[in-house]
HTML snippet that shows the backbone in 3Dmol.js (N, CA, C, O; Angstrom):
<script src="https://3Dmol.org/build/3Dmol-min.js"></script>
<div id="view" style="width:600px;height:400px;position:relative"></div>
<script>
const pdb = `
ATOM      1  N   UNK A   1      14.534 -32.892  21.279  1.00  0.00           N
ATOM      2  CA  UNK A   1      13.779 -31.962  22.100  1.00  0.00           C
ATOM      3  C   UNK A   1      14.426 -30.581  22.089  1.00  0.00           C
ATOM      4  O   UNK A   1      13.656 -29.626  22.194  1.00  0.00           O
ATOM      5  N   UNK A   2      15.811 -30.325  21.969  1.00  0.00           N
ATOM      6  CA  UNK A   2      16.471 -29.285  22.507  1.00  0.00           C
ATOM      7  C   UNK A   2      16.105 -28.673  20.593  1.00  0.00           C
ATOM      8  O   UNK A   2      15.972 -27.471  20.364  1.00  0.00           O
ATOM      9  N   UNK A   3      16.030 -29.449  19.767  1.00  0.00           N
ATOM     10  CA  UNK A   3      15.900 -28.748  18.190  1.00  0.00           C
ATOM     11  C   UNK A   3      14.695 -28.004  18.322  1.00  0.00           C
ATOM     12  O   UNK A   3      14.627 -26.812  18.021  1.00  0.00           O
ATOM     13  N   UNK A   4      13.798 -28.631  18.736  1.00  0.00           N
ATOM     14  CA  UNK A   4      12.390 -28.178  19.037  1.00  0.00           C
ATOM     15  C   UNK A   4      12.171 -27.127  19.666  1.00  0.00           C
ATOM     16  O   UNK A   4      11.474 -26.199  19.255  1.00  0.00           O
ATOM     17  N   UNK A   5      12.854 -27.188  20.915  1.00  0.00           N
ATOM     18  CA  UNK A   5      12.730 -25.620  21.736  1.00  0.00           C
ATOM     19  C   UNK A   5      13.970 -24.318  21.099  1.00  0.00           C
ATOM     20  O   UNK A   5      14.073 -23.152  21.482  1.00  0.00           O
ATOM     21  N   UNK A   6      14.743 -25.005  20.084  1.00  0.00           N
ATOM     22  CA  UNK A   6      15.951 -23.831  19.466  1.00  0.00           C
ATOM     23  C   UNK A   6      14.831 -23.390  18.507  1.00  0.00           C
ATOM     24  O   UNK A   6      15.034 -22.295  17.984  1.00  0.00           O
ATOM     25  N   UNK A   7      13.734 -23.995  18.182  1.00  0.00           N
ATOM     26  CA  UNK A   7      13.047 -23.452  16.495  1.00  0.00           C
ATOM     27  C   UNK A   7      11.691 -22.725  17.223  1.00  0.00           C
ATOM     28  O   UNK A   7      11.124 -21.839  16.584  1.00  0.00           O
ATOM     29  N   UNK A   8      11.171 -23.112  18.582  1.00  0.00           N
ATOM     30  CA  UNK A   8      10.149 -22.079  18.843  1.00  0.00           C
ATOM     31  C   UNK A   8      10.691 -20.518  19.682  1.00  0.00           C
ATOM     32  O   UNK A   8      10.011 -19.547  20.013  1.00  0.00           O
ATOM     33  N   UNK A   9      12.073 -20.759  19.830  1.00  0.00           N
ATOM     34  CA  UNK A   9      12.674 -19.430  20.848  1.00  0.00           C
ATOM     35  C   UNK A   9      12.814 -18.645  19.115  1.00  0.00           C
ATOM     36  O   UNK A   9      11.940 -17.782  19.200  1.00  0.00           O
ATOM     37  N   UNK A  10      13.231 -18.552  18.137  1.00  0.00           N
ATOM     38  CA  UNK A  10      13.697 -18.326  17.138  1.00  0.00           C
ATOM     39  C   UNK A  10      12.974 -17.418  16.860  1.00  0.00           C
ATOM     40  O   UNK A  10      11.866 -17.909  17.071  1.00  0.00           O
ATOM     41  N   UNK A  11      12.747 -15.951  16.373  1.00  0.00           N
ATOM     42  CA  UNK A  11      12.182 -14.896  15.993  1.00  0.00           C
ATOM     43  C   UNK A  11      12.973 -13.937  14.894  1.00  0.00           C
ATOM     44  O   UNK A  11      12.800 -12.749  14.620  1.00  0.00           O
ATOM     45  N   UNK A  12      13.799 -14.800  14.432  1.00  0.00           N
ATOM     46  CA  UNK A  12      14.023 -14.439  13.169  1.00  0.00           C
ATOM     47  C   UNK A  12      13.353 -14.208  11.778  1.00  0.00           C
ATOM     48  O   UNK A  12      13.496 -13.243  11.028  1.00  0.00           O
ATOM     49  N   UNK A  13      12.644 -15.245  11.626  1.00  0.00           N
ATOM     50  CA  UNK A  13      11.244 -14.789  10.552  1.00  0.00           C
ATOM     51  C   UNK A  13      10.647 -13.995  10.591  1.00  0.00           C
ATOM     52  O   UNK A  13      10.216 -13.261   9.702  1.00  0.00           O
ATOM     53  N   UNK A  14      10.454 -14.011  12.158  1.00  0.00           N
ATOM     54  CA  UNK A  14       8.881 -12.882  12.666  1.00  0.00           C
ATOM     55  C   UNK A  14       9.222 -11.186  11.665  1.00  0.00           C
ATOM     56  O   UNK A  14       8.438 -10.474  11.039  1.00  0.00           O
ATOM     57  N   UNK A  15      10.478 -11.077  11.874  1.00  0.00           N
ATOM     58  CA  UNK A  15      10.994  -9.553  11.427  1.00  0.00           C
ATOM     59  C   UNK A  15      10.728  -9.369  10.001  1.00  0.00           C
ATOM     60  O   UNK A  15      10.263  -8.311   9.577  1.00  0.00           O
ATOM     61  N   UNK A  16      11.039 -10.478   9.160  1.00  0.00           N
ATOM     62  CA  UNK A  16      10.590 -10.565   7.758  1.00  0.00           C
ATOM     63  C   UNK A  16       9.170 -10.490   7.398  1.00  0.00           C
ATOM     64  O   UNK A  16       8.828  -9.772   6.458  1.00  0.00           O
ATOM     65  N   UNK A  17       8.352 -11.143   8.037  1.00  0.00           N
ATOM     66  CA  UNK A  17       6.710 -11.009   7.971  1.00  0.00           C
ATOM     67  C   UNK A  17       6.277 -10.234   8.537  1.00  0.00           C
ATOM     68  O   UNK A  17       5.057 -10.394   8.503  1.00  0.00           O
ATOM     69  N   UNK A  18       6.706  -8.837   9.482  1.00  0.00           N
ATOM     70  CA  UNK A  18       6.588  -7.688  10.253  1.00  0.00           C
ATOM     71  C   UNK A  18       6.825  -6.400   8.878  1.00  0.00           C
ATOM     72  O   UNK A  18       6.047  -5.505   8.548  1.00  0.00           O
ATOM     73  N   UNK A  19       7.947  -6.689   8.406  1.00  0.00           N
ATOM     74  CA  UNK A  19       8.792  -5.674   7.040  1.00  0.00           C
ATOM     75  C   UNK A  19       7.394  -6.136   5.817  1.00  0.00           C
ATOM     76  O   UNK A  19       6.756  -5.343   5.123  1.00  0.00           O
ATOM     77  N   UNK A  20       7.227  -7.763   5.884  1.00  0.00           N
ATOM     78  CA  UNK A  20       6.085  -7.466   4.690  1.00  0.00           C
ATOM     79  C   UNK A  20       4.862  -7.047   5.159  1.00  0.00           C
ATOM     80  O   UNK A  20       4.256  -6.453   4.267  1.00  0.00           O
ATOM     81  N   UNK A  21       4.344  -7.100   6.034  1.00  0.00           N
ATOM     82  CA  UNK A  21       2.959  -6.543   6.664  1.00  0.00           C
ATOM     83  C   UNK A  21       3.339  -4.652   6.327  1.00  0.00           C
ATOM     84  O   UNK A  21       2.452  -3.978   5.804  1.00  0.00           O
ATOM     85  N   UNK A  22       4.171  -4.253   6.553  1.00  0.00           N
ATOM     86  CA  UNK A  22       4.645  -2.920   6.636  1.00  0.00           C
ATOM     87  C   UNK A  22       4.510  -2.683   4.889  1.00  0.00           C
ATOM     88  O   UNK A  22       3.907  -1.800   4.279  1.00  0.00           O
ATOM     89  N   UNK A  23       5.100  -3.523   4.514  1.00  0.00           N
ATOM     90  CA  UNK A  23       5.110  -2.975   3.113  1.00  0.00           C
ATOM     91  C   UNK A  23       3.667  -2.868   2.281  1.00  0.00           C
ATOM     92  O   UNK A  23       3.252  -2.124   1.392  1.00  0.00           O
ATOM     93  N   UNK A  24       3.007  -4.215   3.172  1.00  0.00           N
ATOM     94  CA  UNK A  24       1.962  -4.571   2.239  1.00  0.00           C
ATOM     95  C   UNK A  24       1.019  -3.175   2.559  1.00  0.00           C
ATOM     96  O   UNK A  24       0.692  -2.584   1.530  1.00  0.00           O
ATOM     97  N   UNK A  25       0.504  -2.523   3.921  1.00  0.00           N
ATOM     98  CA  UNK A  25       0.066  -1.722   4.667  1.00  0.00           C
ATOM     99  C   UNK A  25       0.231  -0.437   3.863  1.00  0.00           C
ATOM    100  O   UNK A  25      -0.785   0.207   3.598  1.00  0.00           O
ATOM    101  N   UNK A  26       1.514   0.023   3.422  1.00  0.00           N
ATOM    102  CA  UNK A  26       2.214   1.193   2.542  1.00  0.00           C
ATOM    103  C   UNK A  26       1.419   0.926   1.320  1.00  0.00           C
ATOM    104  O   UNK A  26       0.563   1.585   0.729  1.00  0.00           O
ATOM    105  N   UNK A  27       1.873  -0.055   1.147  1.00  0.00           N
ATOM    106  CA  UNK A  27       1.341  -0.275  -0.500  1.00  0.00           C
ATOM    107  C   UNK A  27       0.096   0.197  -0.962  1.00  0.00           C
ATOM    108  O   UNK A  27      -0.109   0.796  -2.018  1.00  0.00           O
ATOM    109  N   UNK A  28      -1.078  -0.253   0.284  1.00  0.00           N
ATOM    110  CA  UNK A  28      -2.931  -0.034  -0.158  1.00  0.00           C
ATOM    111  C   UNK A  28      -2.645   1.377   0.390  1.00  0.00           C
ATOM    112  O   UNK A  28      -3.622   2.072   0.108  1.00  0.00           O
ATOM    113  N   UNK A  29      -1.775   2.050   1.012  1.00  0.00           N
ATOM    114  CA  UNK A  29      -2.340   3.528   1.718  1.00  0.00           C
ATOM    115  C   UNK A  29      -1.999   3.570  -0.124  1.00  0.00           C
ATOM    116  O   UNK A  29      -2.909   3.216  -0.873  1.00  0.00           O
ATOM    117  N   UNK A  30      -0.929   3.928  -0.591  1.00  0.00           N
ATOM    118  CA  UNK A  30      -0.662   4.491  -1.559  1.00  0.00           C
ATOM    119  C   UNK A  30      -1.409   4.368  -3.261  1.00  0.00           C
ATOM    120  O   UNK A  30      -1.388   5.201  -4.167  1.00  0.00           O
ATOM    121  N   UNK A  31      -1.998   3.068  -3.221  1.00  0.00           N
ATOM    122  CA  UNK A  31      -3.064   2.874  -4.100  1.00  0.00           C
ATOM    123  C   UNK A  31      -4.405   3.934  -3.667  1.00  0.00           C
ATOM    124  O   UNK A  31      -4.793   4.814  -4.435  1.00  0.00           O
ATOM    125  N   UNK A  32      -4.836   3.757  -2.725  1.00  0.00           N
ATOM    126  CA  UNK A  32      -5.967   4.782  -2.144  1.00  0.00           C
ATOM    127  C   UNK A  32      -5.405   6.322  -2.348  1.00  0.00           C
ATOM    128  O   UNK A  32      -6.249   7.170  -2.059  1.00  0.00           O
ATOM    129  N   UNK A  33      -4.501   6.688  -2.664  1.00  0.00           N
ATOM    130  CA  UNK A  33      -4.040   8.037  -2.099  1.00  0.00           C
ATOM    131  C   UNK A  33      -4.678   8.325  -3.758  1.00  0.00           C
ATOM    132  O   UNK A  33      -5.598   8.979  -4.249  1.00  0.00           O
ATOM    133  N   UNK A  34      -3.786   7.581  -4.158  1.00  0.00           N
ATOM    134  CA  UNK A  34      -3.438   7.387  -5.820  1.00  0.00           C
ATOM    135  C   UNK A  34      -5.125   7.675  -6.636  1.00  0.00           C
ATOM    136  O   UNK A  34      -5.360   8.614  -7.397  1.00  0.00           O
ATOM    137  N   UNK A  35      -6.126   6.593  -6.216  1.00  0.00           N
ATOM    138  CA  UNK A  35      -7.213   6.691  -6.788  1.00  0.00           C
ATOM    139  C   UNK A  35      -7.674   7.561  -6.503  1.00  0.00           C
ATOM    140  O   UNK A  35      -7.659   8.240  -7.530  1.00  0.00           O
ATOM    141  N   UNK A  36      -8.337   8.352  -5.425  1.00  0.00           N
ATOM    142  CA  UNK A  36      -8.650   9.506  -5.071  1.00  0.00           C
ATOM    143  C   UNK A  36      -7.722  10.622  -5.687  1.00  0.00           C
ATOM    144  O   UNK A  36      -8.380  11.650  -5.527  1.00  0.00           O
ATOM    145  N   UNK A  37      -7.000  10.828  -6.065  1.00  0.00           N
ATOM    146  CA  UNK A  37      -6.046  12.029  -7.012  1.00  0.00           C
ATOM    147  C   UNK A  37      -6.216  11.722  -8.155  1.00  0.00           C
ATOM    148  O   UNK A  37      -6.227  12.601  -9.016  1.00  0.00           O
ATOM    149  N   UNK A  38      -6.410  10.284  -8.503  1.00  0.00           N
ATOM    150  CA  UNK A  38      -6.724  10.069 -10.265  1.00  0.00           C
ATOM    151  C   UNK A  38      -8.120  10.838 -10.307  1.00  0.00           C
ATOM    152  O   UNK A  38      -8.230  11.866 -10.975  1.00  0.00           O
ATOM    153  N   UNK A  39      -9.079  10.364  -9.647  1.00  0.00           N
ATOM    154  CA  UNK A  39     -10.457  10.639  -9.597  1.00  0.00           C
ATOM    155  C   UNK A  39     -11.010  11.893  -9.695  1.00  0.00           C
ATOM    156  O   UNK A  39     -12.020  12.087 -10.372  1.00  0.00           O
ATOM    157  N   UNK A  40     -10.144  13.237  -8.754  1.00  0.00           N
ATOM    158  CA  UNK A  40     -10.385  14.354  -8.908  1.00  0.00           C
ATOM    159  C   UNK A  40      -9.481  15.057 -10.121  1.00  0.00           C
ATOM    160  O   UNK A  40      -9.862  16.172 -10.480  1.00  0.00           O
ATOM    161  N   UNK A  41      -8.338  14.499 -10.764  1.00  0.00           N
ATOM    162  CA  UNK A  41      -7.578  14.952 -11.589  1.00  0.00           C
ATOM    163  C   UNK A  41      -8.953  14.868 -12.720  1.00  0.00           C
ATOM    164  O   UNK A  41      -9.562  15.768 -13.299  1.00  0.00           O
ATOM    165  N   UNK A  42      -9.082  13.716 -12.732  1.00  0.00           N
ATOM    166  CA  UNK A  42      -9.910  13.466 -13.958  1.00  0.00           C
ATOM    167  C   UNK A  42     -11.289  14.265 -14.253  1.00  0.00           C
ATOM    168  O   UNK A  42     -11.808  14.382 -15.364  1.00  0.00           O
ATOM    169  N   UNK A  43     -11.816  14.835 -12.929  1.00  0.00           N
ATOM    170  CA  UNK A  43     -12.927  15.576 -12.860  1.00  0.00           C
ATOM    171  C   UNK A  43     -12.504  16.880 -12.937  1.00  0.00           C
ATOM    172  O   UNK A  43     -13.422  17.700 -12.949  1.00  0.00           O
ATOM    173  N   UNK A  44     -11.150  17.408 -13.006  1.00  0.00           N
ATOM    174  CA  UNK A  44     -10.793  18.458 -13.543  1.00  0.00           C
ATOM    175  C   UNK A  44     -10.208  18.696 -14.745  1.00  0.00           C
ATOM    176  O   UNK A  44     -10.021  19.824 -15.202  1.00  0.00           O
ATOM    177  N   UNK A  45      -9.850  17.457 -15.389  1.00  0.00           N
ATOM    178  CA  UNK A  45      -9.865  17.805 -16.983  1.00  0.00           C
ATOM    179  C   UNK A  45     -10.526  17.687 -17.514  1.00  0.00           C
ATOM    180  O   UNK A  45     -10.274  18.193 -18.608  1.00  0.00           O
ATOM    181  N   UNK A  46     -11.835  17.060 -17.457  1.00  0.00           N
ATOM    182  CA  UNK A  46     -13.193  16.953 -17.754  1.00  0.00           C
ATOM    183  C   UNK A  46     -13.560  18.804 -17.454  1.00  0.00           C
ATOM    184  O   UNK A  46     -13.586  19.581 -18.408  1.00  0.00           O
ATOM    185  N   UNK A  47     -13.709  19.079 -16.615  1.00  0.00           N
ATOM    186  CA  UNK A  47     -14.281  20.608 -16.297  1.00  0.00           C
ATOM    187  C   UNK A  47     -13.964  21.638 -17.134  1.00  0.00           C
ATOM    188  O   UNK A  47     -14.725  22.522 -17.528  1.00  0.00           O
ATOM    189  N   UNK A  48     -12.081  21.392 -17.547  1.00  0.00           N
ATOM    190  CA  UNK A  48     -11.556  22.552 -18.288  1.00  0.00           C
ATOM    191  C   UNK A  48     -11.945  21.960 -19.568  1.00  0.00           C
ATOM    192  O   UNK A  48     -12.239  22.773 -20.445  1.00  0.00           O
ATOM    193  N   UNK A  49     -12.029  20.331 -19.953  1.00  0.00           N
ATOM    194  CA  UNK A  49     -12.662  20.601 -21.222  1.00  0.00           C
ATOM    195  C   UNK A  49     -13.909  20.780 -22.162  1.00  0.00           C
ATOM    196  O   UNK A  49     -14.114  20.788 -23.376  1.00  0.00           O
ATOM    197  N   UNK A  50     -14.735  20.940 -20.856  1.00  0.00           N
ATOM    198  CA  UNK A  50     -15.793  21.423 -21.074  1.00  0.00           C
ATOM    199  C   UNK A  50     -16.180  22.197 -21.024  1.00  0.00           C
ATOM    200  O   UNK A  50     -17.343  22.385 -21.380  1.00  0.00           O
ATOM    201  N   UNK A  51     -15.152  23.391 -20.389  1.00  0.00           N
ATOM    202  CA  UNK A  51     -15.117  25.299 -20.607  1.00  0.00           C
ATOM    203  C   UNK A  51     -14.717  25.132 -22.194  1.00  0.00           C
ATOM    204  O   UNK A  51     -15.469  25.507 -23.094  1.00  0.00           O
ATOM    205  N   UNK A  52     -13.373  24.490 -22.433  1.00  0.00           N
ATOM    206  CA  UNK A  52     -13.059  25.134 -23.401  1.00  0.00           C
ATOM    207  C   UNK A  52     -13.348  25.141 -24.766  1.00  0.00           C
ATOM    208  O   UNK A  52     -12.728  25.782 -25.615  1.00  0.00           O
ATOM    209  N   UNK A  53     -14.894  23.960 -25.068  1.00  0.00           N
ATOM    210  CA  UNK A  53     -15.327  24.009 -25.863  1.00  0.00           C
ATOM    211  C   UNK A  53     -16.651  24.967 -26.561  1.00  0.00           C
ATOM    212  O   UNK A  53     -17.646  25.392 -25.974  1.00  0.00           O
ATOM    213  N   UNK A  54     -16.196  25.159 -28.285  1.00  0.00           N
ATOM    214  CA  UNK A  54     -17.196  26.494 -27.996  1.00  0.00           C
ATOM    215  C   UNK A  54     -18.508  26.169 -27.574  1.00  0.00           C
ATOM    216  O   UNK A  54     -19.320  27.063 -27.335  1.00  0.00           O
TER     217      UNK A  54
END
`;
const viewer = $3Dmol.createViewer("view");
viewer.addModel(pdb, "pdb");
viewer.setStyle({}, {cartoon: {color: "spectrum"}});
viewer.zoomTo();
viewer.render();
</script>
């Protein structure tokens, strides 16, 4: 009984699955940031290379 109540007081994991929620959270902001800057990069080398042809 006393193993039982030492393993539900225990919040040691919790901090590890808190750090990956955090990471995972970082991760999609930075994919999103990412596609949206690919997206307009790409619509601006498209633009200049379509000035700069004669």
């Amino acid at each position: 009984m006393s193993l039982l109540s030492r393993f539900l007081r225990d919040e040691s994991g919790a901090t590890a699955i808190e750090y990956g929620l955090i990471a995972a959270g970082i991760s999609v902001a930075i994919i999103a940031i990412v596609n949206g800057i690919g997206d307009k990069l790409s619509a601006t080398f498209t633009s200049v290379s379509t000035q700069l042809r004669p």
